[in-house]
N, C-alpha and C positions, 0 to 999 in steps of 0.2 A: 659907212660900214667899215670897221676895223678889219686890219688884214687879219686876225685870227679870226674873225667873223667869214670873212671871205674863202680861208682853208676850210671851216666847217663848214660852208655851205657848196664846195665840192665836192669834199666827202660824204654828205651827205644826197648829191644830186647822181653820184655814180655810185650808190651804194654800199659803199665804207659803213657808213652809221647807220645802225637800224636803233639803237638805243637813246632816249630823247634826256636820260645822264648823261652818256660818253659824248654824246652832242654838246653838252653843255658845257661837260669839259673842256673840249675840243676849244672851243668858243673861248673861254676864260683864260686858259692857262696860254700867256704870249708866249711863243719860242724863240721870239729874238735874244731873250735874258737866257738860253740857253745855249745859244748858238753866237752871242759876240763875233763868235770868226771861225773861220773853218775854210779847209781846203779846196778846190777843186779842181777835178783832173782835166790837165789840154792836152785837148779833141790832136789825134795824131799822132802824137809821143809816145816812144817804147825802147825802154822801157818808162810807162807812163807817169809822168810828171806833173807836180801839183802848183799851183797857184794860192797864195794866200789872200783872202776877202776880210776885211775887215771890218769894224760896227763904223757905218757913216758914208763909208765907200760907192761909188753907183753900183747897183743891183743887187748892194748885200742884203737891204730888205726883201728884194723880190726872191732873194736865192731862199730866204728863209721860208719865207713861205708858198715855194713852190714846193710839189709832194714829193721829195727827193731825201737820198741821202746824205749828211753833211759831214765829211773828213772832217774829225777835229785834233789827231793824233798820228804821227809816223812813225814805226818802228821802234813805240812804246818808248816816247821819247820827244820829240818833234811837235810841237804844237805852231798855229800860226803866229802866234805870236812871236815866236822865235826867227821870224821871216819878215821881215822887214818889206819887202817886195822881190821880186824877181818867181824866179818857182825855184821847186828841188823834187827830188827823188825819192824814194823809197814805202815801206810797204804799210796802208792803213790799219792801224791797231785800235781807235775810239774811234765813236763816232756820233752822231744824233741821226738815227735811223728815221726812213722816211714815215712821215706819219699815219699815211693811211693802214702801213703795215703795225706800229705799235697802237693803233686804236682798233684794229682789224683785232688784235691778240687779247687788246683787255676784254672787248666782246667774248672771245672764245674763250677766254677764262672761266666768263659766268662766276666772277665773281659780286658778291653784294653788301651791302652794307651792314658790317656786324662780323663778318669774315677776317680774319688775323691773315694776313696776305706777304708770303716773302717773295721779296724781287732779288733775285742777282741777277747784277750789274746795271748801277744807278748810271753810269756813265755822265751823260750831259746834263743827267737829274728831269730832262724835258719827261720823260716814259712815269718818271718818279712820280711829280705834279700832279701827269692825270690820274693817276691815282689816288692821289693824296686829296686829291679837289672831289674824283667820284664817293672814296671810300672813306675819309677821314685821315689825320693825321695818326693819330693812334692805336690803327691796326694795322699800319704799311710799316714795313722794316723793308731797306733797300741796302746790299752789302756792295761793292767795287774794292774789287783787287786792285787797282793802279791808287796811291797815297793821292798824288798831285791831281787824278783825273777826280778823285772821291771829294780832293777839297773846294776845285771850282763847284762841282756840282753841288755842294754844301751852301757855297756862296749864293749860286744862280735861285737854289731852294729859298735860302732866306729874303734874296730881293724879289722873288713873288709872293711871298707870305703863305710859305707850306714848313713846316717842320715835323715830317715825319721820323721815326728812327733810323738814322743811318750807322752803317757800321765800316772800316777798313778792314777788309781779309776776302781770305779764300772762299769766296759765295761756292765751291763745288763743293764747301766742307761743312755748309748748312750755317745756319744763325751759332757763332760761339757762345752764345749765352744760353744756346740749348733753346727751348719751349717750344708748341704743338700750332701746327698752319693749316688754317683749312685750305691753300692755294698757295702757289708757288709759278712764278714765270718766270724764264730766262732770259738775258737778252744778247747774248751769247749762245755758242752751239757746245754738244759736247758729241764725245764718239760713243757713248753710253751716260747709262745716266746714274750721279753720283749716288751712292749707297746711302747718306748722310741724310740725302731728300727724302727718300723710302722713311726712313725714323721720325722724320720732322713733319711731314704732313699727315696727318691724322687717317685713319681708314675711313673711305668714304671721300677723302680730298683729293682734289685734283693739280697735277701740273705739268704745265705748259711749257716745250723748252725742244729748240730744235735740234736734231741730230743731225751730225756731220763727220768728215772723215778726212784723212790725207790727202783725197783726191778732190774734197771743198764742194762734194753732192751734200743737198741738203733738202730733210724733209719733218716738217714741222706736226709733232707728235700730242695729244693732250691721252694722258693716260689716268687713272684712277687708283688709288693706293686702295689695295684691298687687303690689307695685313702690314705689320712692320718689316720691311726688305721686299717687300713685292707687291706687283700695280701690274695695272694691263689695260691696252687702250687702240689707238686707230692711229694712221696719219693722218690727217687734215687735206682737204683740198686747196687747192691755191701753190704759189709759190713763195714759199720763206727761204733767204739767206741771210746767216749772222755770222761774224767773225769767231771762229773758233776758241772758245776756254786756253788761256796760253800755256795753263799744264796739259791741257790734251791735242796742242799743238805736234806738228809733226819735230824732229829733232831738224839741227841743221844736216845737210846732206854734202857730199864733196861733188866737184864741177862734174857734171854729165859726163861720162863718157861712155859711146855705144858701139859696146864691143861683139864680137861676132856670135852667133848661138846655133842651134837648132831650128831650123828651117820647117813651114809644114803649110799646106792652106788654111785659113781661116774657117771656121765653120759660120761665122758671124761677117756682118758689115760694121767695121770697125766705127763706121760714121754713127751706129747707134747711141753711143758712147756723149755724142753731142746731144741725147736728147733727154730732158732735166729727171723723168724720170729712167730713162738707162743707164746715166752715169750713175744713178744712187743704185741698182741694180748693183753694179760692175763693184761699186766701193764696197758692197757687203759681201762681193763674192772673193774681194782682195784689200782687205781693210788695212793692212800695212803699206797699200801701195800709192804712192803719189803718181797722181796722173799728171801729163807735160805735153801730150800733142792732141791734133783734132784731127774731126777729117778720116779719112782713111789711115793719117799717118797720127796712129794715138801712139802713145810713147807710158807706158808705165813703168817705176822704177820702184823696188821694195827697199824703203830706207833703212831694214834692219840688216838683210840677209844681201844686199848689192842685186838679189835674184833683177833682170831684164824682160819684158816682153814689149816689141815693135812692131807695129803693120805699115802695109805698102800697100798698094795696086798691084796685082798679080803681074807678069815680064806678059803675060800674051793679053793681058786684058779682060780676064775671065773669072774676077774674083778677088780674092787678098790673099796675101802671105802674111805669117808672123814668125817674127824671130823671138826666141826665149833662150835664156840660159841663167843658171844662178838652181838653187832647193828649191825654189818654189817657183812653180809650173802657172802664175801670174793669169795666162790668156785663157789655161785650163779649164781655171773657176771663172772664170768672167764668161765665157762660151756655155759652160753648164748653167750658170746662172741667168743670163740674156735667155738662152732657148727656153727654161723654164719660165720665165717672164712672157716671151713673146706668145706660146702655146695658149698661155692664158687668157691672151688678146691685147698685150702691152697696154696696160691698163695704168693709170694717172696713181701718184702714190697715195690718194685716199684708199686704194682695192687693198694696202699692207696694213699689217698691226705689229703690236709689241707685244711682250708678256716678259713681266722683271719676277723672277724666284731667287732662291738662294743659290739655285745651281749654276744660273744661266740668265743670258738677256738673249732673249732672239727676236729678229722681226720675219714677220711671219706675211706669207700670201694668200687671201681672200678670208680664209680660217684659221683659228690657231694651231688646228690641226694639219695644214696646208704644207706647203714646201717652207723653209724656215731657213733662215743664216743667222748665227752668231754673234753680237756684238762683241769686239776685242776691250776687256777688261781687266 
Protein backbone atom coordinates (compact mmCIF):
# COMPACT_ATOMS: atom_id res chain seq x y z
CA UNK A 1 0.00 0.00 0.00
CA UNK A 2 1.35 3.32 -0.92
CA UNK A 3 1.83 6.05 1.84
CA UNK A 4 -0.93 8.22 0.02
CA UNK A 5 -3.05 5.06 0.34
CA UNK A 6 -2.20 4.70 3.83
CA UNK A 7 -3.30 8.85 4.62
CA UNK A 8 -6.52 7.91 2.97
CA UNK A 9 -7.23 5.06 4.70
CA UNK A 10 -6.93 7.08 8.05
CA UNK A 11 -8.77 9.63 7.09
CA UNK A 12 -11.11 7.76 6.18
CA UNK A 13 -11.14 5.24 9.30
CA UNK A 14 -11.51 8.35 11.83
CA UNK A 15 -14.03 10.02 9.76
CA UNK A 16 -12.44 12.75 7.66
CA UNK A 17 -13.78 11.23 4.22
CA UNK A 18 -17.35 10.48 3.98
CA UNK A 19 -17.07 11.11 0.11
CA UNK A 20 -15.73 7.94 -2.03
CA UNK A 21 -14.30 11.11 -4.86
CA UNK A 22 -12.51 13.14 -2.16
CA UNK A 23 -11.20 9.45 -1.12
CA UNK A 24 -9.96 8.99 -4.35
CA UNK A 25 -8.37 11.96 -4.31
CA UNK A 26 -6.97 11.74 -1.19
CA UNK A 27 -5.42 8.36 -2.55
CA UNK A 28 -4.06 9.85 -6.00
CA UNK A 29 -2.66 13.00 -5.44
CA UNK A 30 1.04 12.20 -3.58
CA UNK A 31 2.13 15.16 -1.20
CA UNK A 32 5.66 14.48 -1.14
CA UNK A 33 5.84 16.60 -4.81
CA UNK A 34 4.30 19.11 -2.63
CA UNK A 35 6.07 19.28 0.37
CA UNK A 36 10.03 18.46 -0.83
CA UNK A 37 10.95 20.17 2.54
CA UNK A 38 9.46 22.12 5.08
CA UNK A 39 10.09 23.22 8.47
CA UNK A 40 9.55 21.77 11.83
CA UNK A 41 9.24 23.26 15.04
CA UNK A 42 11.76 22.03 18.26
CA UNK A 43 9.72 20.73 21.04
CA UNK A 44 10.98 23.47 23.75
CA UNK A 45 12.27 26.60 21.99
CA UNK A 46 10.89 30.06 22.64
CA UNK A 47 10.99 31.81 20.95
CA UNK A 48 10.18 28.65 18.82
CA UNK A 49 12.64 27.52 16.43
CA UNK A 50 12.47 25.48 13.12
CA UNK A 51 14.42 22.67 11.75
CA UNK A 52 14.69 22.14 8.12
CA UNK A 53 13.59 18.39 6.71
CA UNK A 54 14.46 17.78 3.44
CA UNK A 55 13.43 15.22 0.28
CA UNK A 56 15.45 11.85 1.30
CA UNK A 57 16.34 12.83 4.84
CA UNK A 58 15.02 10.00 7.69
CA UNK A 59 11.53 10.80 8.48
CA UNK A 60 10.87 13.40 5.86
CA UNK A 61 8.48 10.77 4.29
CA UNK A 62 6.81 9.92 7.34
CA UNK A 63 6.53 13.69 8.33
CA UNK A 64 4.68 14.03 4.96
CA UNK A 65 2.31 11.88 5.48
CA UNK A 66 1.52 12.17 8.83
CA UNK A 67 -1.84 14.29 9.33
CA UNK A 68 0.13 17.45 10.29
CA UNK A 69 0.87 20.82 9.26
CA UNK A 70 4.00 21.42 7.24
CA UNK A 71 6.11 25.12 7.56
CA UNK A 72 7.22 25.75 4.24
CA UNK A 73 7.97 29.47 4.64
CA UNK A 74 9.25 32.10 7.39
CA UNK A 75 8.59 35.63 7.45
CA UNK A 76 7.50 35.47 3.86
CA UNK A 77 10.71 34.95 2.88
CA UNK A 78 12.74 31.90 4.37
CA UNK A 79 12.00 28.71 2.75
CA UNK A 80 14.13 25.40 3.76
CA UNK A 81 15.87 25.29 1.45
CA UNK A 82 17.69 28.31 2.39
CA UNK A 83 18.81 26.15 5.41
CA UNK A 84 21.23 24.16 4.91
CA UNK A 85 20.99 22.47 8.32
CA UNK A 86 20.97 23.69 11.86
CA UNK A 87 17.49 25.51 12.65
CA UNK A 88 16.50 29.35 12.79
CA UNK A 89 13.83 31.63 14.04
CA UNK A 90 11.04 33.38 13.05
CA UNK A 91 7.35 33.63 12.25
CA UNK A 92 5.43 30.97 9.68
CA UNK A 93 3.83 32.62 6.52
CA UNK A 94 3.15 29.23 3.97
CA UNK A 95 2.46 26.34 4.63
CA UNK A 96 0.93 22.82 3.41
CA UNK A 97 -1.91 22.52 5.83
CA UNK A 98 -2.75 19.34 7.44
CA UNK A 99 -4.81 17.20 5.33
CA UNK A 100 -7.57 15.91 7.12
CA UNK A 101 -8.34 19.74 7.60
CA UNK A 102 -8.09 20.81 3.56
CA UNK A 103 -10.17 17.49 2.55
CA UNK A 104 -12.41 18.21 5.69
CA UNK A 105 -13.07 21.83 3.57
CA UNK A 106 -13.38 20.41 0.04
CA UNK A 107 -16.32 18.08 1.59
CA UNK A 108 -17.84 21.36 3.18
CA UNK A 109 -17.70 23.13 0.15
CA UNK A 110 -20.22 20.63 -1.57
CA UNK A 111 -18.67 21.48 -4.27
CA UNK A 112 -19.25 19.12 -7.75
CA UNK A 113 -18.28 18.52 -11.01
CA UNK A 114 -19.40 21.25 -13.57
CA UNK A 115 -18.86 24.01 -10.74
CA UNK A 116 -16.23 26.85 -11.78
CA UNK A 117 -14.60 26.83 -8.39
CA UNK A 118 -12.04 29.72 -7.19
CA UNK A 119 -9.46 28.96 -4.59
CA UNK A 120 -7.27 31.68 -2.93
CA UNK A 121 -4.30 30.62 -1.96
CA UNK A 122 -2.68 27.70 -3.96
CA UNK A 123 0.23 27.92 -1.53
CA UNK A 124 1.89 24.25 -1.81
CA UNK A 125 -0.62 23.62 -4.82
CA UNK A 126 -1.11 20.17 -2.50
CA UNK A 127 -5.21 21.77 -1.60
CA UNK A 128 -4.85 22.86 -5.57
CA UNK A 129 -4.55 18.96 -6.95
CA UNK A 130 -7.39 17.59 -4.89
CA UNK A 131 -9.22 19.69 -6.58
CA UNK A 132 -8.16 19.59 -9.83
CA UNK A 133 -8.16 15.47 -9.61
CA UNK A 134 -11.93 15.66 -7.87
CA UNK A 135 -13.29 18.62 -10.10
CA UNK A 136 -11.20 18.87 -13.36
CA UNK A 137 -8.73 20.96 -14.55
CA UNK A 138 -10.81 23.48 -16.11
CA UNK A 139 -13.01 24.84 -13.61
CA UNK A 140 -10.45 25.32 -10.75
CA UNK A 141 -8.59 28.75 -10.80
CA UNK A 142 -6.28 28.92 -7.86
CA UNK A 143 -4.71 32.73 -7.19
CA UNK A 144 -1.30 33.06 -4.41
CA UNK A 145 -0.17 36.27 -3.58
CA UNK A 146 3.62 35.29 -2.78
CA UNK A 147 5.47 35.18 -6.79
CA UNK A 148 7.97 32.56 -5.57
CA UNK A 149 5.46 30.38 -3.28
CA UNK A 150 2.85 30.54 -6.59
CA UNK A 151 6.00 29.33 -8.83
CA UNK A 152 6.97 26.19 -6.72
CA UNK A 153 3.45 25.49 -6.59
CA UNK A 154 3.23 25.79 -10.41
CA UNK A 155 6.16 23.47 -10.66
CA UNK A 156 4.93 20.78 -7.88
CA UNK A 157 1.13 21.06 -10.12
CA UNK A 158 3.02 20.08 -13.29
CA UNK A 159 5.18 17.18 -11.81
CA UNK A 160 1.74 15.47 -10.76
CA UNK A 161 0.00 16.02 -14.09
CA UNK A 162 -2.70 18.68 -12.88
CA UNK A 163 -2.87 22.07 -14.74
CA UNK A 164 -5.45 23.97 -13.58
CA UNK A 165 -5.65 27.81 -13.97
CA UNK A 166 -3.40 29.59 -11.87
CA UNK A 167 -3.03 33.13 -11.31
CA UNK A 168 -0.26 35.56 -9.16
CA UNK A 169 -2.23 38.43 -7.25
CA UNK A 170 -4.24 39.48 -4.54
CA UNK A 171 -6.81 36.40 -4.08
CA UNK A 172 -8.86 39.07 -1.40
CA UNK A 173 -9.44 41.01 -4.78
CA UNK A 174 -11.09 38.08 -6.53
CA UNK A 175 -10.08 36.45 -10.14
CA UNK A 176 -8.46 39.69 -12.22
CA UNK A 177 -9.81 38.59 -15.21
CA UNK A 178 -13.28 39.06 -13.64
CA UNK A 179 -15.98 35.89 -14.43
CA UNK A 180 -18.83 34.15 -12.18
CA UNK A 181 -17.89 31.00 -9.41
CA UNK A 182 -20.32 29.04 -8.23
CA UNK A 183 -17.70 28.25 -5.10
CA UNK A 184 -15.06 29.86 -3.54
CA UNK A 185 -12.52 28.48 -0.72
CA UNK A 186 -9.98 30.16 1.22
CA UNK A 187 -6.86 28.93 2.53
CA UNK A 188 -6.16 31.76 4.43
CA UNK A 189 -8.15 33.70 7.00
CA UNK A 190 -9.54 37.09 6.57
CA UNK A 191 -11.11 39.69 9.42
CA UNK A 192 -14.15 40.10 7.02
CA UNK A 193 -14.85 38.99 3.96
CA UNK A 194 -13.68 40.59 0.87
CA UNK A 195 -16.32 42.67 -1.11
CA UNK A 196 -14.84 41.32 -4.51
CA UNK A 197 -16.01 37.59 -3.46
CA UNK A 198 -19.74 38.91 -2.91
CA UNK A 199 -19.47 39.97 -6.96
CA UNK A 200 -17.65 36.96 -8.15
CA UNK A 201 -19.71 34.01 -6.85
CA UNK A 202 -23.00 33.88 -8.28
CA UNK A 203 -26.25 34.12 -6.12
CA UNK A 204 -26.94 30.92 -4.80
CA UNK A 205 -23.07 30.13 -4.49
CA UNK A 206 -21.32 29.36 -1.74
CA UNK A 207 -17.82 30.21 0.15
CA UNK A 208 -15.82 28.84 2.32
CA UNK A 209 -13.07 31.02 4.09
CA UNK A 210 -12.12 31.29 7.78
CA UNK A 211 -12.34 34.42 9.87
CA UNK A 212 -9.76 35.67 12.00
CA UNK A 213 -8.55 38.68 13.90
CA UNK A 214 -5.59 40.35 15.60
CA UNK A 215 -5.85 38.22 18.49
CA UNK A 216 -5.51 34.80 15.70
CA UNK A 217 -9.37 33.32 17.08
CA UNK A 218 -10.66 31.65 14.41
CA UNK A 219 -13.90 30.31 13.24
CA UNK A 220 -14.53 28.67 9.91
CA UNK A 221 -17.65 30.26 8.28
CA UNK A 222 -19.48 28.74 4.72
CA UNK A 223 -22.00 31.43 3.82
CA UNK A 224 -24.30 31.65 0.63
CA UNK A 225 -24.20 34.67 -1.67
CA UNK A 226 -27.79 35.83 -1.95
CA UNK A 227 -27.36 39.02 -4.04
CA UNK A 228 -24.37 40.88 -5.42
CA UNK A 229 -22.53 42.44 -2.06
CA UNK A 230 -24.25 40.21 0.24
CA UNK A 231 -24.44 36.44 1.69
CA UNK A 232 -25.37 34.97 4.99
CA UNK A 233 -24.51 31.82 6.52
CA UNK A 234 -23.33 29.79 9.84
CA UNK A 235 -19.96 28.97 11.42
CA UNK A 236 -19.11 25.31 11.06
CA UNK A 237 -18.39 22.98 13.83
CA UNK A 238 -14.92 21.67 14.39
CA UNK A 239 -11.76 23.62 14.69
CA UNK A 240 -10.16 25.71 11.80
CA UNK A 241 -6.91 27.76 11.95
CA UNK A 242 -5.25 29.59 8.91
CA UNK A 243 -2.57 32.12 8.77
CA UNK A 244 -4.02 35.38 8.28
CA UNK A 245 -4.46 37.31 4.57
CA UNK A 246 -1.10 39.39 5.00
CA UNK A 247 -3.17 42.64 3.97
CA UNK A 248 -5.40 42.00 6.84
CA UNK A 249 -2.64 41.15 8.85
CA UNK A 250 -2.25 43.18 12.17
CA UNK A 251 0.45 46.34 11.42
CA UNK A 252 3.90 46.03 13.11
CA UNK A 253 3.52 47.24 16.77
CA UNK A 254 6.46 48.88 19.06
CA UNK A 255 7.98 46.69 22.07
CA UNK A 256 5.34 46.13 24.98
CA UNK A 257 5.40 48.25 27.37
CA UNK A 258 2.73 47.97 30.31
CA UNK A 259 2.12 51.08 31.71
CA UNK A 260 -0.07 51.83 34.64
CA UNK A 261 -4.19 52.57 34.10
CA UNK A 262 -7.41 52.28 35.82
CA UNK A 263 -7.82 49.62 38.28
CA UNK A 264 -11.39 47.84 38.88
CA UNK A 265 -12.53 43.92 39.40
CA UNK A 266 -12.98 41.82 36.60
CA UNK A 267 -16.64 40.85 35.95
CA UNK A 268 -15.26 37.81 33.89
CA UNK A 269 -12.45 34.98 34.52
CA UNK A 270 -9.91 36.17 32.28
CA UNK A 271 -8.96 32.33 31.80
CA UNK A 272 -12.07 32.17 29.55
CA UNK A 273 -10.23 33.90 26.99
CA UNK A 274 -8.16 30.44 26.67
CA UNK A 275 -11.09 28.74 25.46
CA UNK A 276 -11.25 28.43 21.23
CA UNK A 277 -14.45 29.65 21.27
CA UNK A 278 -14.09 32.75 23.96
CA UNK A 279 -11.22 34.05 22.48
CA UNK A 280 -13.34 34.38 19.19
CA UNK A 281 -15.95 35.97 21.48
CA UNK A 282 -13.37 38.50 23.02
CA UNK A 283 -11.86 39.32 19.17
CA UNK A 284 -15.20 40.50 18.09
CA UNK A 285 -15.99 42.36 21.09
CA UNK A 286 -12.23 44.02 20.41
CA UNK A 287 -11.23 43.56 16.91
CA UNK A 288 -8.35 45.88 16.84
CA UNK A 289 -6.86 44.30 19.69
CA UNK A 290 -3.95 41.90 19.78
CA UNK A 291 -4.22 39.50 22.42
CA UNK A 292 -0.40 38.46 24.26
CA UNK A 293 -1.20 36.75 27.66
CA UNK A 294 -3.07 33.62 28.97
CA UNK A 295 -4.38 32.46 31.94
CA UNK A 296 -5.54 34.91 34.30
CA UNK A 297 -2.84 37.05 33.14
CA UNK A 298 -4.41 37.97 29.44
CA UNK A 299 -2.66 40.96 28.18
CA UNK A 300 -4.50 42.95 25.28
CA UNK A 301 -2.96 45.74 23.35
CA UNK A 302 -5.06 47.98 20.66
CA UNK A 303 -2.36 48.39 17.83
CA UNK A 304 -4.11 51.54 16.69
CA UNK A 305 -5.04 53.60 19.49
CA UNK A 306 -1.77 52.26 22.23
CA UNK A 307 -5.52 51.71 24.33
CA UNK A 308 -4.17 48.66 27.30
CA UNK A 309 -6.23 46.20 29.21
CA UNK A 310 -4.33 43.50 31.77
CA UNK A 311 -5.58 40.98 34.38
CA UNK A 312 -4.14 39.40 37.48
CA UNK A 313 -5.38 37.29 40.48
CA UNK A 314 -7.07 39.55 42.75
CA UNK A 315 -4.19 40.78 46.05
CA UNK A 316 -6.87 38.68 48.48
CA UNK A 317 -7.64 35.91 46.18
CA UNK A 318 -11.10 36.60 45.52
CA UNK A 319 -11.35 37.16 41.79
CA UNK A 320 -9.38 39.20 39.08
CA UNK A 321 -8.48 42.79 38.57
CA UNK A 322 -7.88 44.50 35.21
CA UNK A 323 -5.98 47.24 34.40
CA UNK A 324 -7.10 49.49 31.33
CA UNK A 325 -6.05 52.69 30.01
CA UNK A 326 -5.72 54.22 26.55
CA UNK A 327 -9.76 55.45 24.35
CA UNK A 328 -10.79 52.46 24.29
CA UNK A 329 -12.13 50.64 27.35
CA UNK A 330 -10.66 47.04 25.70
CA UNK A 331 -11.86 44.60 28.91
CA UNK A 332 -15.32 46.73 28.68
CA UNK A 333 -16.35 44.98 25.38
CA UNK A 334 -14.86 41.77 26.12
CA UNK A 335 -16.94 41.40 29.60
CA UNK A 336 -20.18 42.67 27.74
CA UNK A 337 -19.42 40.35 25.14
CA UNK A 338 -18.12 36.95 27.19
CA UNK A 339 -21.41 37.51 29.64
CA UNK A 340 -23.63 37.76 26.55
CA UNK A 341 -21.93 34.52 25.29
CA UNK A 342 -21.94 32.74 28.48
CA UNK A 343 -25.91 33.56 29.32
CA UNK A 344 -26.52 31.65 26.43
CA UNK A 345 -24.79 28.62 27.62
CA UNK A 346 -21.19 29.16 26.01
CA UNK A 347 -22.07 27.45 23.22
CA UNK A 348 -19.20 25.92 20.41
CA UNK A 349 -19.02 28.47 17.27
CA UNK A 350 -21.52 26.47 15.12
CA UNK A 351 -24.60 28.41 17.66
CA UNK A 352 -22.93 31.99 15.54
CA UNK A 353 -23.79 33.36 11.93
CA UNK A 354 -22.84 35.92 9.50
CA UNK A 355 -25.05 38.13 7.40
CA UNK A 356 -22.75 40.45 4.64
CA UNK A 357 -25.17 43.55 3.29
CA UNK A 358 -24.00 46.73 1.93
CA UNK A 359 -24.18 48.49 5.29
CA UNK A 360 -22.42 45.97 7.41
CA UNK A 361 -20.90 42.39 8.17
CA UNK A 362 -21.99 41.25 11.52
CA UNK A 363 -21.73 37.80 13.28
CA UNK A 364 -24.45 37.14 14.88
CA UNK A 365 -25.64 34.62 18.05
CA UNK A 366 -28.05 31.69 17.57
CA UNK A 367 -30.31 34.22 15.16
CA UNK A 368 -29.75 36.82 13.09
CA UNK A 369 -31.81 38.68 14.86
CA UNK A 370 -29.77 37.64 18.16
CA UNK A 371 -26.93 39.67 20.00
CA UNK A 372 -24.50 40.65 16.94
CA UNK A 373 -20.90 42.28 16.65
CA UNK A 374 -19.51 44.02 13.76
CA UNK A 375 -16.73 42.94 11.62
CA UNK A 376 -13.99 45.73 11.23
CA UNK A 377 -14.01 46.77 7.59
Amino acid sequence: MSTSAQLRAALAEDGTLTDPEWRTAAEMVPRELFARAYFLPVKGTGPTRYRPVHEGEAGWLEGVYTDQTLVTQLDGLTRPGDIPSGTVTGSPSSSSTLPSLVLRMWQQLDAEAGHRVLEVGTVTGYSTALGAHRLGDKDLTSIEYDPLVGAAAAAALRGAGYAPRLVVGDGLRGDPDGGTYDRLIAACSVRHIPMAWLYQVRPGGKILVTLSGWSYACGLALITVTGPGTATGRLLSGYTSFMIARSHDRPPRPTLALLPGEERPSRIDPAVLDDWTGRFVAQLAAPSAERLGMGTGQILLDVGTGSQARTRPAADGSGWTVTQRGPVRLWDAVEDAIEVWERAGSPHLSAFGLTVTADAQRVWLGTPGGPSWRLPV
